[in-house]
Kinemage of the C-alpha trace (Angstrom):
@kinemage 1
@onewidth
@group {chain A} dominant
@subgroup {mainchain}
@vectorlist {calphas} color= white
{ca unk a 1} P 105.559 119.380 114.455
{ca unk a 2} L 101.475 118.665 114.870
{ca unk a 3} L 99.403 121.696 113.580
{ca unk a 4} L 96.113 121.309 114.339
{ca unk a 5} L 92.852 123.135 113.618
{ca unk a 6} L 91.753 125.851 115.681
{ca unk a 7} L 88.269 123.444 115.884
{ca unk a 8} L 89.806 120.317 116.246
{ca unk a 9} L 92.134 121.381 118.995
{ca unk a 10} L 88.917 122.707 120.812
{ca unk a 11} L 87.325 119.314 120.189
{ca unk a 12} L 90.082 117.802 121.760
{ca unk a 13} L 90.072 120.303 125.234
{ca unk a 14} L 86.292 119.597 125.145
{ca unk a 15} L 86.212 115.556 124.550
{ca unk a 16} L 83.836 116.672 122.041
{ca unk a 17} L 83.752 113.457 119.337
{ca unk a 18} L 86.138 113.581 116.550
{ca unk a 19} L 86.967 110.864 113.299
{ca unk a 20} L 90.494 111.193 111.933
{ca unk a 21} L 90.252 110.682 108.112
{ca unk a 22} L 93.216 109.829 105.986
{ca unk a 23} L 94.299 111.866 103.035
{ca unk a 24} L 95.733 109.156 100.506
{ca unk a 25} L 92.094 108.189 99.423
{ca unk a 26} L 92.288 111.847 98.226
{ca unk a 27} L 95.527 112.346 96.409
{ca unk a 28} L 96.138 108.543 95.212
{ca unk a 29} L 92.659 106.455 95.360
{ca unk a 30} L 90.267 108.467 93.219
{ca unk a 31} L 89.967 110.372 89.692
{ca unk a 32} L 89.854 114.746 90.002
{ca unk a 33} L 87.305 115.516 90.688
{ca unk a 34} L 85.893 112.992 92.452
{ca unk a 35} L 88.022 112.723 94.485
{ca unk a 36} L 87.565 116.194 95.583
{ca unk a 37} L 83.267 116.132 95.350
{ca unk a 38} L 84.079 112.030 97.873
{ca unk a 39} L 86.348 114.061 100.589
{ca unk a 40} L 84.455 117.005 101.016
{ca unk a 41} L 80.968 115.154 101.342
{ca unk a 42} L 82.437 113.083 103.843
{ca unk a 43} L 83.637 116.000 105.526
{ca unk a 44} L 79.632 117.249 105.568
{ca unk a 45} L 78.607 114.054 106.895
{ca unk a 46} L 80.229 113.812 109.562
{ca unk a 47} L 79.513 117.347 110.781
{ca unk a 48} L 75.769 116.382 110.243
{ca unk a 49} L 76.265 113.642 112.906
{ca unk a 50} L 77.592 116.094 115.260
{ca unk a 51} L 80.839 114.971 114.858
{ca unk a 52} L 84.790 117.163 114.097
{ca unk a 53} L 86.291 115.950 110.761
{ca unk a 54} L 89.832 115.244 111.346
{ca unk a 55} L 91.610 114.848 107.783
{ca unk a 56} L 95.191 114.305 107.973
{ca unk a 57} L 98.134 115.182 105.618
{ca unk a 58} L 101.138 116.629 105.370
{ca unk a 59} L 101.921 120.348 104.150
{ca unk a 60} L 105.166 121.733 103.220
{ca unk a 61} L 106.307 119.306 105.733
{ca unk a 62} L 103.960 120.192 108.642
{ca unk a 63} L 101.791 117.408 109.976
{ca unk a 64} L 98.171 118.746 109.458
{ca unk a 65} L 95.246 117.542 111.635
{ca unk a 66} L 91.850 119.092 110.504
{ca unk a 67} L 92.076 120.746 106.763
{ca unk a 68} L 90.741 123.783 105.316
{ca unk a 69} L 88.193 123.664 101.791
{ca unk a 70} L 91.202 125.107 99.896
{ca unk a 71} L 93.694 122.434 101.568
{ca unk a 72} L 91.542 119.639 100.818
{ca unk a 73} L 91.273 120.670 97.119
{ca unk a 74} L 95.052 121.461 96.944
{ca unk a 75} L 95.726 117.546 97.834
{ca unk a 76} L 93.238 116.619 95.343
{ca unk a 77} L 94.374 118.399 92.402
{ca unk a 78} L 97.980 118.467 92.752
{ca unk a 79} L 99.814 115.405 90.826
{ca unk a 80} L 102.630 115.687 93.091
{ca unk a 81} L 101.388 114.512 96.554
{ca unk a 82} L 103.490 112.274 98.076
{ca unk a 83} L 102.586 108.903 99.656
{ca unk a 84} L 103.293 109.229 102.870
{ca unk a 85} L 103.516 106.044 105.499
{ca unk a 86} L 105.488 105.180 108.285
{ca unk a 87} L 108.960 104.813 106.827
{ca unk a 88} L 108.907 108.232 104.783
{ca unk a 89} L 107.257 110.363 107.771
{ca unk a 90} L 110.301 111.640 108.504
{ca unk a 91} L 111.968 112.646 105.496
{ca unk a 92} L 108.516 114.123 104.269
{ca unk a 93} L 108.806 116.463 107.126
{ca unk a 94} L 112.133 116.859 106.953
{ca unk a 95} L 112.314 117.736 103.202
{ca unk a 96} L 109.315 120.216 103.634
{ca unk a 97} L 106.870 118.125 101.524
{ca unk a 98} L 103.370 117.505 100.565
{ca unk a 99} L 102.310 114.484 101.400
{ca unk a 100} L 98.682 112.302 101.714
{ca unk a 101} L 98.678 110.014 104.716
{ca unk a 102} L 98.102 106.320 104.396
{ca unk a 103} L 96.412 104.503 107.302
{ca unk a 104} L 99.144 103.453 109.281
{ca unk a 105} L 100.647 107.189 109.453
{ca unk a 106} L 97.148 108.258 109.837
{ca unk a 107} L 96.806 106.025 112.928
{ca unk a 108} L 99.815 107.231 114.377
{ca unk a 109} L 99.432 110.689 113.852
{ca unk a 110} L 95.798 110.394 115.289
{ca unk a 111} L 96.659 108.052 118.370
{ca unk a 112} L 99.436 110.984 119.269
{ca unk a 113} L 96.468 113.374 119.655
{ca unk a 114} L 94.443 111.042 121.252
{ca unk a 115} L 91.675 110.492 118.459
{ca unk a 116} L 90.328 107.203 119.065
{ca unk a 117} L 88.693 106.840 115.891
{ca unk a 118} L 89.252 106.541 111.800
{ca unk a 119} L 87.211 106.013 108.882
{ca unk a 120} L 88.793 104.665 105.479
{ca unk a 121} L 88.073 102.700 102.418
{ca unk a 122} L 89.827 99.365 103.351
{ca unk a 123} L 93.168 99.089 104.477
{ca unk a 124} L 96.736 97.946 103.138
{ca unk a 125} L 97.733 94.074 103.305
{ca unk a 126} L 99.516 91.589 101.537
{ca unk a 127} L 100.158 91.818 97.736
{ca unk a 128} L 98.929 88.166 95.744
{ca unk a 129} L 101.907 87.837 93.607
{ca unk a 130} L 104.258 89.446 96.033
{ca unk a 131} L 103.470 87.806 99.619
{ca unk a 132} L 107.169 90.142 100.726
{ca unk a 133} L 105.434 93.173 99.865
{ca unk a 134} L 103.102 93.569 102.853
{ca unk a 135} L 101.748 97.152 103.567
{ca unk a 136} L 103.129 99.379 106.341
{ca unk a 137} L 99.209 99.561 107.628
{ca unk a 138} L 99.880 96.172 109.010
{ca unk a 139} L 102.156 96.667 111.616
{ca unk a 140} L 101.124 99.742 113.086
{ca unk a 141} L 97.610 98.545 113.599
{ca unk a 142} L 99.377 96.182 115.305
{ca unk a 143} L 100.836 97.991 118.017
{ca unk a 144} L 98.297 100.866 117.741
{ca unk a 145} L 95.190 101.102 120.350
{ca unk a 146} L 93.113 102.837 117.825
{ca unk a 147} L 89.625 102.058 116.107
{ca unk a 148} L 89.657 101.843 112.399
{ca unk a 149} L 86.436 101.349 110.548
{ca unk a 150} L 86.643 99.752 107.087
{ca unk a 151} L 85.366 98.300 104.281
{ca unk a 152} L 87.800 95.207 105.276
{ca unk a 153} L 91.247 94.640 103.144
{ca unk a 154} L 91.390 95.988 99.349
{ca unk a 155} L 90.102 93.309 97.060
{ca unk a 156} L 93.418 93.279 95.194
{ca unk a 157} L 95.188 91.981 97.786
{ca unk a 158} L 96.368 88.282 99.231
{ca unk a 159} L 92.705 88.599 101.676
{ca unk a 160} L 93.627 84.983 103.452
{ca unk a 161} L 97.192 85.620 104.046
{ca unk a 162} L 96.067 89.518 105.258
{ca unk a 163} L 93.439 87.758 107.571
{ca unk a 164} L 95.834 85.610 108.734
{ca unk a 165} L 98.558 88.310 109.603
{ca unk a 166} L 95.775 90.398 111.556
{ca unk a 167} L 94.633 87.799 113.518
{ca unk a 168} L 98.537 86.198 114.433
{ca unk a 169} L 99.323 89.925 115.256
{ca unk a 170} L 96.168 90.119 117.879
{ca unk a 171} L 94.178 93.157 115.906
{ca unk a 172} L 90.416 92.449 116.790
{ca unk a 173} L 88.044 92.036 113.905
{ca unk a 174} L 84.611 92.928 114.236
{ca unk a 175} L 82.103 92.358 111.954
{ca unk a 176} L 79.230 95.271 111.862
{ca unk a 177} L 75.858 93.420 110.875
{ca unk a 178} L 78.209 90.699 108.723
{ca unk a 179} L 79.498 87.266 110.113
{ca unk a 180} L 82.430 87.740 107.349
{ca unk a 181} L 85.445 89.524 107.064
{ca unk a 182} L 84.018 91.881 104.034
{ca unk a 183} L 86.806 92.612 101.154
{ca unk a 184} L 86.052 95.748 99.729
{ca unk a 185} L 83.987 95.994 96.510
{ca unk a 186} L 82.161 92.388 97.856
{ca unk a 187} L 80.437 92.107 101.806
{ca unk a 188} L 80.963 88.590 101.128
{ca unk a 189} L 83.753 86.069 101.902
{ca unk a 190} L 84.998 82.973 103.068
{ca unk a 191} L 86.937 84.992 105.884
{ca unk a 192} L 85.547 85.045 109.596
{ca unk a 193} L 86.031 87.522 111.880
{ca unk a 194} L 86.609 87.455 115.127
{ca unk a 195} L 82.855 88.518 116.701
{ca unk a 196} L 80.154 90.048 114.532
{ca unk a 197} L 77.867 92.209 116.285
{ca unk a 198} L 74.608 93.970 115.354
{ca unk a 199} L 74.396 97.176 117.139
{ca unk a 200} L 77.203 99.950 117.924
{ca unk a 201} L 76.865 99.117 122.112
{ca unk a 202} L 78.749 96.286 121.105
{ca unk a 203} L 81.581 97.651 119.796
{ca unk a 204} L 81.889 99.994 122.197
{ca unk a 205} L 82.150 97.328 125.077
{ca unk a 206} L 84.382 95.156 122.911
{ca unk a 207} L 86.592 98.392 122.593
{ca unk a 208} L 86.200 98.978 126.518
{ca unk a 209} L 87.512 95.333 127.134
{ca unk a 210} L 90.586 95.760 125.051
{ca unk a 211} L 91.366 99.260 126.695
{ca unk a 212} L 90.802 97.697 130.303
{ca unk a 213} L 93.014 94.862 129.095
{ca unk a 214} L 95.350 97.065 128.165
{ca unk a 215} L 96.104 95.331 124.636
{ca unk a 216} L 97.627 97.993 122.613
{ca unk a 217} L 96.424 96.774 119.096
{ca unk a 218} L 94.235 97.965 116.791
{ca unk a 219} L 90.492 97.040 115.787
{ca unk a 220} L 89.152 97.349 112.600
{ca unk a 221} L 85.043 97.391 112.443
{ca unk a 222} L 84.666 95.821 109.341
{ca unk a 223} L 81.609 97.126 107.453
{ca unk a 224} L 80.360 95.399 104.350
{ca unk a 225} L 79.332 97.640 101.247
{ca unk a 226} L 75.686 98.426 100.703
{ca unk a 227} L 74.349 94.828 98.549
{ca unk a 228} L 73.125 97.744 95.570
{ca unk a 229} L 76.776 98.381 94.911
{ca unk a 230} L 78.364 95.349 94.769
{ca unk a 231} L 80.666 93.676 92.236
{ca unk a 232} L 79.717 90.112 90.756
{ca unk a 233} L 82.732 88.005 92.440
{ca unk a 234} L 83.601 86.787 89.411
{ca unk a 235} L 83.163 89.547 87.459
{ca unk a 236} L 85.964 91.459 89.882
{ca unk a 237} L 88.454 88.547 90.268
{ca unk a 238} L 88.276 88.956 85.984
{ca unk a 239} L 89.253 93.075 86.215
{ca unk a 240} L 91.995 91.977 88.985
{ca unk a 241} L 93.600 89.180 87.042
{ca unk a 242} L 93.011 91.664 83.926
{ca unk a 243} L 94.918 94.690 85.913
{ca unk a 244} L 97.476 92.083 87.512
{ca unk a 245} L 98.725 90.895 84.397
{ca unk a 246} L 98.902 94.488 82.902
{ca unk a 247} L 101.347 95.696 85.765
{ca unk a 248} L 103.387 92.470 85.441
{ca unk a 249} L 103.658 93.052 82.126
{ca unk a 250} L 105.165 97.210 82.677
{ca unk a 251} L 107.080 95.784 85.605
{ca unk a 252} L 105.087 97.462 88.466
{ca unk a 253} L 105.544 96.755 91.831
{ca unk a 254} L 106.008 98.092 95.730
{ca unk a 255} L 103.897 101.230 96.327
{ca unk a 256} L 103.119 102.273 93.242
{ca unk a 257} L 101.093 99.075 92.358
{ca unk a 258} L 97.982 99.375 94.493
{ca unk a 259} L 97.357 102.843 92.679
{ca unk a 260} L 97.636 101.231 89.322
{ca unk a 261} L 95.810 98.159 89.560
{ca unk a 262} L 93.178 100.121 91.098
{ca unk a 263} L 92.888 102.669 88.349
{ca unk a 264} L 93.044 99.518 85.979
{ca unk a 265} L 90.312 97.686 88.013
{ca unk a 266} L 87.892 101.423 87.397
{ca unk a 267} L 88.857 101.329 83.503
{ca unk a 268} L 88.100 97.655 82.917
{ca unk a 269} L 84.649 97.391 85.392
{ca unk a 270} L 83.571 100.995 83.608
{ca unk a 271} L 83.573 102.789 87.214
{ca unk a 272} L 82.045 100.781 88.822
{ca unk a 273} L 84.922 99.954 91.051
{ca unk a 274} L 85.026 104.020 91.479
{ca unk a 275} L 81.315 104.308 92.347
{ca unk a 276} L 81.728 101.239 94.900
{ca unk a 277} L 85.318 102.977 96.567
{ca unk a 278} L 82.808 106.490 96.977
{ca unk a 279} L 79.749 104.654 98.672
{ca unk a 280} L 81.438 102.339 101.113
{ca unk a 281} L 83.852 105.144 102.267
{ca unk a 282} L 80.835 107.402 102.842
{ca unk a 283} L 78.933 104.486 104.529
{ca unk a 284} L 82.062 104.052 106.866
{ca unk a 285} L 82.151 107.512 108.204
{ca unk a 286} L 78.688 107.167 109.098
{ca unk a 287} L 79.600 103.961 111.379
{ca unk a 288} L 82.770 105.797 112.789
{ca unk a 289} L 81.325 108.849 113.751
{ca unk a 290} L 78.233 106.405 115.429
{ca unk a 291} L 81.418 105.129 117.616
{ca unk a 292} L 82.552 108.270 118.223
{ca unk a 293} L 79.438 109.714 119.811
{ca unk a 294} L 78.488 106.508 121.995
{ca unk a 295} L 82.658 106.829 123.553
């Protein structure tokens, strides 16, 4: 029901260091061909830092670890990709579907393999306007003993009541070189985290203590975005009230409203949102595979 790569399942006899990356960032969170040009250079970055890229998604209903050029640009230029978390896994594979991973069947999928690592954007939370709709990444990083580096929670998002869930549900927060839970497009909030460190050797021990404790949850390395692309706070919470009001208006909710309001937020900060999204993910890998190779 797994496939993977001829290279990945090599990495995998050989403990060589891999970094799982998820496919909806591909199919759902950027323009063609961006998205295309983001995926593949994060592909070549992590092979420069000596690292196995491990992109996940799901092909004519085959769970894919480790993609091909041609199966990466398939996902990204294909309108029909389905969204695939937790709750559709199943029927995705049964129905012989394509599908892009989110995090939380990303995590799964990797943890199954044994991948201890995986680089995203920022993960799912808790809607503002809809505190019911809460994402599916939630609770499988909750009972999933896997490393997830990030840019924090999407800015869009309820980012107190998403704090709060992660730390009631015991996933560890770490903040790389920040003392704040970072929230996407900004490094800066009024959110703690649970330890920030300044060097990788930390993680790495906090990430030993958890294993030795044998606390099955996830933790998310929280990494702010580089300070040159960064969105005026106020400027943002403008676009998202802008966007918000736009997708009450056509009556958009559940999963198809993080894909709108984030196209919205691109249109309305002239791409800026889109040029912040391609620089923190690529700054992310960079961190993950760091973990990967000090494991």
């Amino acid at each position: 029901m797994i496939k993977a790569s001829e290279e990945v399942k090599q990495a995998i006899a050989d403990k060589y260091p891999i970094v799982a990356l998820e496919s909806t960032v591909i199919a759902h969170g950027l323009p063609f061909p961006l998205n295309l040009e983001t995926a593949l250079e994060m592909e070549q970055i992590v092979r420069n830092m000596g690292v196995v890229p491990a992109t996940i998604a799901i092909l004519k209903g085959e769970i894919r670890v480790g993609l091909t050029e041609r199966e990466i640009e398939y996902l990204a230029s294909n309108e029909n990709i389905k969204k695939v978390s937790m709750h559709n896994l199943p029927t995705a594979i049964a129905k012989k579907l394509d599908g892009a991973t989110t995090v939380a069947s990303t995590s799964f999928i990797a943890n199954r393999l044994g991948i201890e690592v995986l680089a995203t954007g920022g993960i799912g939370g808790i809607h503002r306007e809809y505190t019911f709709d809460i994402s599916g990444d939630l609770p499988v990083l909750a009972k999933t003993p896997i490393t997830v580096v990030c840019a924090g929670a999407k800015s869009i998002l309820d980012l107190r009541a998403t704090r709060e869930w992660l730390e009631t549900y015991g996933i560890t927060t770490i903040g790389y070189k920040c003392n704040y839970f970072p929230v996407f497009y900004s490094s800066r909030s009024d959110l703690e985290v649970d330890a920030s460190v300044n060097s990788i050797e930390e993680i790495i021990e906090i990430i030993k203590i958890k294993r030795n404790l044998e606390l099955k949850t996830a933790t998310l390395v929280t990494v702010p975005l580089p300070d040159e692309f960064e969105l005026q706070r106020e400027e943002l919470e403008k676009a998202i009230k802008n966007a918000t009001e736009q997708a009450n208006e056509k009556g958009i909710k559940g999963k198809s409203l993080t894909p709108f309001l984030l196209k919205k937020l691109a249109e309305l900060t002239k791409g800026k949102t889109l040029k912040a999204n391609t620089e923190l993910l690529k700054n992310n890998v960079r961190v993950a595979c760091e973990i990967a190779t000090h494991k």
